[in-house]
DSSP file (Angstrom, degrees, kcal/mol; ACC not computed):
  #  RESIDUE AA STRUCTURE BP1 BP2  ACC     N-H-->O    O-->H-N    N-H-->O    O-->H-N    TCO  KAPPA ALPHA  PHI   PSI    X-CA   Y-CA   Z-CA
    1    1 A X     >        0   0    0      0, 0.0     4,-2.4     0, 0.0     5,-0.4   0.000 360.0 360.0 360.0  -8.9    0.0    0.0    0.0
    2    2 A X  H  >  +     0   0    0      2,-0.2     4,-1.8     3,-0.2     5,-0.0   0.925 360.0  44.7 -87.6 -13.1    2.6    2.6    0.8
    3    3 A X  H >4 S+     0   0    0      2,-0.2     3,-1.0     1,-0.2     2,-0.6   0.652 113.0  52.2 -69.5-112.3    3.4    3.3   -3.5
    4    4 A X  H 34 S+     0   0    0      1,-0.3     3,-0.4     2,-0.2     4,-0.2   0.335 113.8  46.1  -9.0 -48.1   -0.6    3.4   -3.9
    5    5 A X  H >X S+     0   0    0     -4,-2.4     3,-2.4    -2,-0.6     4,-1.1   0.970 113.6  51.0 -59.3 -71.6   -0.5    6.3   -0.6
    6    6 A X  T << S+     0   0    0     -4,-1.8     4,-0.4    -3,-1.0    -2,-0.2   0.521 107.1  44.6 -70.5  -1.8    2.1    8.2   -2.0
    7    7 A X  T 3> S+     0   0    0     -3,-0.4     4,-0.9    -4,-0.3    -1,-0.3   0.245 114.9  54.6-107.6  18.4    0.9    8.6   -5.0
    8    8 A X  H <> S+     0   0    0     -3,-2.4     4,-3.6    -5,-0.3     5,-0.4   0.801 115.2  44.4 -83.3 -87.9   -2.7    9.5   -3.2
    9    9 A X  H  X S+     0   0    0     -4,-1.1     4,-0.7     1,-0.2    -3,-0.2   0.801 106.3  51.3 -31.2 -51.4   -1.3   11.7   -1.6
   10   10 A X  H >> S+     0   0    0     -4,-0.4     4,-2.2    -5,-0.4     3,-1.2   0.936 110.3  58.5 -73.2 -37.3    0.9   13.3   -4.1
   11   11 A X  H 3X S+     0   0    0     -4,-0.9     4,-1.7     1,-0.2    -1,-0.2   0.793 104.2  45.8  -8.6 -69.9   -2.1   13.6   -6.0
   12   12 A X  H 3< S+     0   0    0     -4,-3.6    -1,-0.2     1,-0.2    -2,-0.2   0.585 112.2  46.7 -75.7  -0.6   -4.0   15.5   -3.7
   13   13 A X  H X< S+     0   0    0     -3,-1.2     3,-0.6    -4,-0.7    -2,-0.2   0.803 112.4  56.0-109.9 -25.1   -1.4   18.2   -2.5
   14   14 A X  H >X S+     0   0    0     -4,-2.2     3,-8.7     1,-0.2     4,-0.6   0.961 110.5  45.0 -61.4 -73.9   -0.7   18.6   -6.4
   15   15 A X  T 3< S+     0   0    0     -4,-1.7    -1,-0.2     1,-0.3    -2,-0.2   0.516 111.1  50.8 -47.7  -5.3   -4.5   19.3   -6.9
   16   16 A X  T <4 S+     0   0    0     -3,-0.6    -1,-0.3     6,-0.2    -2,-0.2   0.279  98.1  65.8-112.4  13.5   -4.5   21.5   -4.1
   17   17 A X  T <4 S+     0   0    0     -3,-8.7    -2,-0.2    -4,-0.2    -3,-0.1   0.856  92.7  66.0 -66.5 -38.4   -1.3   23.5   -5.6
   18   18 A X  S  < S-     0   0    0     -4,-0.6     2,-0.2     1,-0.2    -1,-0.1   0.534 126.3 -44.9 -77.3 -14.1   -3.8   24.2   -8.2
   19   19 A X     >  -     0   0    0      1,-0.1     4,-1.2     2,-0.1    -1,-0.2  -0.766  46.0-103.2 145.9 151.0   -6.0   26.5   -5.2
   20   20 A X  H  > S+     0   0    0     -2,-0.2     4,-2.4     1,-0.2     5,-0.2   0.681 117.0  65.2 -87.4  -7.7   -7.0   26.4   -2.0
   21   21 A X  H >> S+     0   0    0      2,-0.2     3,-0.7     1,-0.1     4,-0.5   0.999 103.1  44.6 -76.5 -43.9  -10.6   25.6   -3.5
   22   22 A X  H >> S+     0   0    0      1,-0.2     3,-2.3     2,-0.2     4,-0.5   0.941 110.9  57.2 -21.1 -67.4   -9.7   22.2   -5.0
   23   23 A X  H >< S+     0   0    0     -4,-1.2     3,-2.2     1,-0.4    -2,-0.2   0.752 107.1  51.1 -56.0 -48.9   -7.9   21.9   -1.4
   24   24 A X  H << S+     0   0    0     -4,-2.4    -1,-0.4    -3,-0.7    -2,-0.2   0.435  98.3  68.3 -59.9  -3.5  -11.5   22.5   -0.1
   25   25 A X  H << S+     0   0    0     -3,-2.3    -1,-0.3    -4,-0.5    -2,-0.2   0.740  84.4  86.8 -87.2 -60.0  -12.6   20.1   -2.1
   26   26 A X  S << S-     0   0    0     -3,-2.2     2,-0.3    -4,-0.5    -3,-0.0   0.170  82.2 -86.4 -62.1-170.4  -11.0   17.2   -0.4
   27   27 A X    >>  -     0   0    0      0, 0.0     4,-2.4     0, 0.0     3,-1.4  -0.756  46.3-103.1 -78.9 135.1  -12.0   14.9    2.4
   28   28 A X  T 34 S+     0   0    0     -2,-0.3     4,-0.1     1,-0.3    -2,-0.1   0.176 125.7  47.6 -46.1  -7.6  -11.3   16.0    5.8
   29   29 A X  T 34 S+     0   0    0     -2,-0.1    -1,-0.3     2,-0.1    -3,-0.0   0.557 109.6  51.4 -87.7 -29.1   -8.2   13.5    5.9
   30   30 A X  T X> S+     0   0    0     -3,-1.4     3,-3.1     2,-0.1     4,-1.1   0.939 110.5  57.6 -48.2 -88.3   -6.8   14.7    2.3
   31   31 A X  H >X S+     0   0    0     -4,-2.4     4,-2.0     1,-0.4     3,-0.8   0.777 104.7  42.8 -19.1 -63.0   -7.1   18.0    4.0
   32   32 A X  H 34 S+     0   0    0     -5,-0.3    -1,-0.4     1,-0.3    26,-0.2  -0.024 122.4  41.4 -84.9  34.5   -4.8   17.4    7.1
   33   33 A X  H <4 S+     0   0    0     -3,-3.1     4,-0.3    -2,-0.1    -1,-0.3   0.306 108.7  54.8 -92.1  -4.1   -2.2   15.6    4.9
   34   34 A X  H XX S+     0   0    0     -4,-1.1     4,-3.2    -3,-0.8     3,-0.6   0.891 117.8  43.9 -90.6 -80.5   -2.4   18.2    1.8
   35   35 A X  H 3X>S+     0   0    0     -4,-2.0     5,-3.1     2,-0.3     4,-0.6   0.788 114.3  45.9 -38.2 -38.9   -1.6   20.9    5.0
   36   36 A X  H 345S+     0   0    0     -5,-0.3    -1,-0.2     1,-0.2    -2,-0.2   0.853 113.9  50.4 -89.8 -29.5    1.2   18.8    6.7
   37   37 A X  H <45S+     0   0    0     -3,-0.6    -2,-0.3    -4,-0.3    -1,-0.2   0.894 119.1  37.0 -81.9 -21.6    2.9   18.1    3.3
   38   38 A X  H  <5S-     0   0    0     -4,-3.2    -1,-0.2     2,-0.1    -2,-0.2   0.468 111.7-112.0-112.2  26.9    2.8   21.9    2.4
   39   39 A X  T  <5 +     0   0    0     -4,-0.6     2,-0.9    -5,-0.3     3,-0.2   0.942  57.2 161.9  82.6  43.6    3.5   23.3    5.5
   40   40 A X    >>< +     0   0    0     -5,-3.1     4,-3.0     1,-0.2     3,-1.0  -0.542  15.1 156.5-128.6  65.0    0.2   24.8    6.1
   41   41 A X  H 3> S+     0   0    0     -2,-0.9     4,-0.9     1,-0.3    -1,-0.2   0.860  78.7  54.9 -57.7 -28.9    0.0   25.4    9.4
   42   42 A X  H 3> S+     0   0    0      2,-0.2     4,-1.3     1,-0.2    -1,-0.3   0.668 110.9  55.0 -79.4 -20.1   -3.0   28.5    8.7
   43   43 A X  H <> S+     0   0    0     -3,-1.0     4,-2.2     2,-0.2     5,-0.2   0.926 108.7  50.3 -90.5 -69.9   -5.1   25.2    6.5
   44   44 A X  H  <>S+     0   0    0     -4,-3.0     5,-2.5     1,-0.3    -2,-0.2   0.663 103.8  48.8 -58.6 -26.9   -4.8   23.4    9.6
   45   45 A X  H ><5S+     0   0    0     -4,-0.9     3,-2.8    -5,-0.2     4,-0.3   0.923 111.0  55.3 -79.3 -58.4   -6.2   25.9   12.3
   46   46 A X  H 3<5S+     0   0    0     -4,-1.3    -2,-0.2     1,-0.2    -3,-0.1   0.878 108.9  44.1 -57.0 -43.2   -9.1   26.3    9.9
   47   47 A X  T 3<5S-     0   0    0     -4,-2.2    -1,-0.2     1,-0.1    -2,-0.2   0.287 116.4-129.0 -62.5   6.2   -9.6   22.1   10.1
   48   48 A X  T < 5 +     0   0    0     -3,-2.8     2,-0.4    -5,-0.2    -3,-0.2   0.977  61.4 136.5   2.8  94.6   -9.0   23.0   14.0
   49   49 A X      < -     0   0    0     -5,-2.5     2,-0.3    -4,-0.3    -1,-0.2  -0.998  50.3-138.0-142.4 143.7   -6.3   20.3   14.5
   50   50 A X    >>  -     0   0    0     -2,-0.4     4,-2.7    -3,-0.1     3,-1.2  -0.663  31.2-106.1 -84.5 155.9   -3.3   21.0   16.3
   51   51 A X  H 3> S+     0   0    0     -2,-0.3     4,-1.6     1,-0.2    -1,-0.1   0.854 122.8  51.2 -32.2 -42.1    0.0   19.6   14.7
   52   52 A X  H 3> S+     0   0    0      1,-0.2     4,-1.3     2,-0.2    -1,-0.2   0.673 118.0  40.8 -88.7  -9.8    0.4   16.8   17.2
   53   53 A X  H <> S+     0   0    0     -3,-1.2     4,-1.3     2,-0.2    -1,-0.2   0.824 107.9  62.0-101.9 -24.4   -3.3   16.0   16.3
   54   54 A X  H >X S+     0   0    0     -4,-2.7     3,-2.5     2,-0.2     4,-1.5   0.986 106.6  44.9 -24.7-105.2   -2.5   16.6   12.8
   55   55 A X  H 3X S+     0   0    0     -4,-1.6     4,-0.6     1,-0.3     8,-0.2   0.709 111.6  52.6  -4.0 -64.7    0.1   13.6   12.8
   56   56 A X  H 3< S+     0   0    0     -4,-1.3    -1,-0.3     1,-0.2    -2,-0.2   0.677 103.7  55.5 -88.2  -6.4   -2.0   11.4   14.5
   57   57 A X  H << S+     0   0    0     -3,-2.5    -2,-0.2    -4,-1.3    -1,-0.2   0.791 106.6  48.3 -24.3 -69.8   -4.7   11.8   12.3
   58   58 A X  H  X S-     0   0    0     -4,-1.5     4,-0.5   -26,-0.2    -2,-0.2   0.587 103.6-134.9 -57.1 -17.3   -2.8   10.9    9.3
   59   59 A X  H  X  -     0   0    0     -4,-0.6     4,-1.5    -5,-0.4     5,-0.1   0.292  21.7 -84.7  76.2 151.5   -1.5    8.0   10.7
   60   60 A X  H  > S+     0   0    0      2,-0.2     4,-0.8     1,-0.2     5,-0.2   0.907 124.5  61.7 -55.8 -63.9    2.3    6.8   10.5
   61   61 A X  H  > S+     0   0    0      1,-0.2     4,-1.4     2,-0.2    -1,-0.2   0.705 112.6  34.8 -33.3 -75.8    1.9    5.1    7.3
   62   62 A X  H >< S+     0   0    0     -4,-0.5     3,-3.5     1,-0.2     4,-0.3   0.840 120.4  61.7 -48.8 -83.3    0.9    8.6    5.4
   63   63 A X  H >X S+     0   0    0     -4,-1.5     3,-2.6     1,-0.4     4,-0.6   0.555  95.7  49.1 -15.2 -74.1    3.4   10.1    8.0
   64   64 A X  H 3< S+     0   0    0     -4,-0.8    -1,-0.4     1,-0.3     3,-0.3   0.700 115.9  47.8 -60.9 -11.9    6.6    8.5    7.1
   65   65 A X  T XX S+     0   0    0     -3,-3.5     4,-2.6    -4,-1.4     3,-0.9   0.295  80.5  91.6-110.4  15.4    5.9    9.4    3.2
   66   66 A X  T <4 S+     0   0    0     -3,-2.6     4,-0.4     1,-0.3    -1,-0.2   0.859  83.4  50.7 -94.8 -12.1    5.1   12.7    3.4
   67   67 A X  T 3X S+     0   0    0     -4,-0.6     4,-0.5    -3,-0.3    -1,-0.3   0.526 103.7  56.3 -74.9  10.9    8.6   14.0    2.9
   68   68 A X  H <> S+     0   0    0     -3,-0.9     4,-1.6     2,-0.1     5,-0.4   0.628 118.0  42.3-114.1 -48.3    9.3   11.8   -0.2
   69   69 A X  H  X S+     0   0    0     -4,-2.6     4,-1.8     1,-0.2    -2,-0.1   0.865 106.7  56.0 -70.3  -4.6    5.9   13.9   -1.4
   70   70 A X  H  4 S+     0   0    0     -4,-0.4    -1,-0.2    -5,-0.2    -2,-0.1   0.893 110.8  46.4 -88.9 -35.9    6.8   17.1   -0.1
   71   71 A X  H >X>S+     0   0    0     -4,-0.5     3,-9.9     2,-0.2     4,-2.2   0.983 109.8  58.1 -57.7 -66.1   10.3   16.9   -2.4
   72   72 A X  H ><5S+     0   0    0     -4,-1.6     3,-1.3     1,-0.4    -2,-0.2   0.790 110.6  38.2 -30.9 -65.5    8.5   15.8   -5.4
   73   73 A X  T 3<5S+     0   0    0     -4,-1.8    -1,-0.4    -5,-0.4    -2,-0.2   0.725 109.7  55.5 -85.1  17.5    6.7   18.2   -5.5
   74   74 A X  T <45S-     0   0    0     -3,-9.9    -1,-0.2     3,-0.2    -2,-0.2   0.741 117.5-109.3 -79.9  -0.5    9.3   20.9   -4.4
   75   75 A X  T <<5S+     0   0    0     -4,-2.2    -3,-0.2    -3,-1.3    -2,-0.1   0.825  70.9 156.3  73.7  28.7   11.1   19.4   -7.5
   76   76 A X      < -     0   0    0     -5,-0.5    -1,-0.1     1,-0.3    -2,-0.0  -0.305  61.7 -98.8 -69.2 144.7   13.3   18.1   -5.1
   77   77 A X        -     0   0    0     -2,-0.1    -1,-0.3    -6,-0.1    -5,-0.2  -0.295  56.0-130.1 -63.3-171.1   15.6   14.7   -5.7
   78   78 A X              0   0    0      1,-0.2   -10,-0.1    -7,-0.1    -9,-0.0  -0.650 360.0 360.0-103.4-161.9   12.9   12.3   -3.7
   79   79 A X              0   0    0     -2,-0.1    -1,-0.2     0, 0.0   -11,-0.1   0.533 360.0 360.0 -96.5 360.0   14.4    9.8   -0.7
């Protein structure tokens, strides 16, 4: 599963590159990992989740890959 999340993921934070209305767009679990991968701390207050609730929300799985998505899309190498 974790190729099939990461590219779910990368998916959704591309499609919320696009605008924060896509980003509105998503599901309330899209949301808080779309936010943690772009650093969107102001996204996250609106969802009221704290960081640490952020995190546990997404789950490790989503966790551990969300810097491999966060390069990709900075156009970063990935890990």
């Amino acid at each position: 599963m974790g190729e099939v999340a990461y590219q779910h993921v990368l998916g959704k934070t591309v499609e919320a590159l696009t605008g924060k209305q896509a980003w509105l767009a998503q599901c309330d679990l899209d949301k808080v990992a779309v936010a943690l991968v772009l650093n969107r701390a102001d996204w996250l207050r609106e969802l009221d989740y704290t960081l640490v609730e952020a995190t546990a929300r997404v789950g490790p799985e989503w966790l551990a890959l969300m810097p491999r998505v966060a390069y990709a899309v900075m156009g970063c190498q990935t890990l």
